[in-house]
C-alpha positions in Angstrom: 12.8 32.7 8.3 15.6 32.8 10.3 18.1 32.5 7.8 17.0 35.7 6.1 16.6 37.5 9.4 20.5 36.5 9.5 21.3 37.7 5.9 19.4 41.2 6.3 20.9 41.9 9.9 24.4 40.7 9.2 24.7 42.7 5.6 23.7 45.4 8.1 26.0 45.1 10.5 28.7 44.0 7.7 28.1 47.6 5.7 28.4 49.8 9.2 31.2 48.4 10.4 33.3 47.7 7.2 32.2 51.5 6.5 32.8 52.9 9.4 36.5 51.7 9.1 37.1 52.4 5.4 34.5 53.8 3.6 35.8 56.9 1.9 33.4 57.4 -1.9 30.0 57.9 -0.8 26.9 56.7 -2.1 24.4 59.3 -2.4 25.6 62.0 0.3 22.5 64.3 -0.5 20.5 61.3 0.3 21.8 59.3 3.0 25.5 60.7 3.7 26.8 58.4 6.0 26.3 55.2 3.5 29.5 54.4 1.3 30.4 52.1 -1.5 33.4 50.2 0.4 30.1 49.5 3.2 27.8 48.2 0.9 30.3 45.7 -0.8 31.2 44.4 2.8 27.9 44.4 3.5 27.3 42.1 1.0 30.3 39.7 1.4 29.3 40.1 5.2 25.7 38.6 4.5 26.8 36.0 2.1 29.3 34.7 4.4 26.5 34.6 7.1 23.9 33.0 4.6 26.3 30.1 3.8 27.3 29.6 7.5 23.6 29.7 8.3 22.8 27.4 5.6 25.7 24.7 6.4 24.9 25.2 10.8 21.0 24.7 9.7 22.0 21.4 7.3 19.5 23.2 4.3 22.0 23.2 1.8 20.0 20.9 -0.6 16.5 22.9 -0.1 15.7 25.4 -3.2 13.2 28.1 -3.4 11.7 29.1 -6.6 15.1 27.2 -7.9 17.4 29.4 -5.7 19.0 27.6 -2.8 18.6 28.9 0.0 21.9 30.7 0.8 21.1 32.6 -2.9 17.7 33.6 -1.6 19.1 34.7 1.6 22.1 37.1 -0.2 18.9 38.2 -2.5 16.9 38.8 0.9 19.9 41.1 1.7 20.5 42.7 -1.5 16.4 43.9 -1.5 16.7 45.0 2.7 19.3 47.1 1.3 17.4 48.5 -1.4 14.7 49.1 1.1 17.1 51.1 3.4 16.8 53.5 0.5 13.3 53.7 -0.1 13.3 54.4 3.4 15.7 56.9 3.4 13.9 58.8 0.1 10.3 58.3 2.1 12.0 60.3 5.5 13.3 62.8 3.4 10.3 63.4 1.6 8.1 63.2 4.8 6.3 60.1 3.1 8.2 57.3 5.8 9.4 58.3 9.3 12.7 56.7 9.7 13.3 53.8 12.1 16.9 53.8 12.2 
């Protein structure tokens, strides 16, 4: 549990901040206008690099989950917060979802 609350925060923290400081071709602007394409790739490398520190600090590099270790589980734990980000994003702007943030 913890290592995919690290993967999902850190892939969020990675994509405002990397961003924030050079994200210039936007996503979906009509959508969610302040989410970029350079933020979501160092959102990813972000929560990838946090996954495998997690994994090595936490000594679980040898457990798997449904054959995934669990550093690859964690970056696809990231990968599907980020697709819900969206979903929540389409819900608030259909009035289906209020937003949390």
């Amino acid at each position: 549990l913890i290592l995919f609350l690290v993967a999902v925060k850190c892939t969020d923290i990675g994509a405002y901040f990397v961003g924030s400081a050079i994200g210039r071709h936007k996503m979906i602007p009509w959508l969610s206008p302040g989410k970029s394409w350079e933020g979501l790739v160092g959102g990813l490398a972000v929560g990838a690099g946090a996954s495998m520190l997690t994994t090595k600090l936490l000594a679980a590099g040898d457990m798997r989950i449904y054959g995934l270790s669990l550093a690859e589980a964690a970056c696809f734990g990231a990968i599907v917060g980020g697709v819900g980000q969206f979903a929540e994003d389409i819900g608030g702007q259909t009035g289906v979802v209020g937003g949390v943030g």
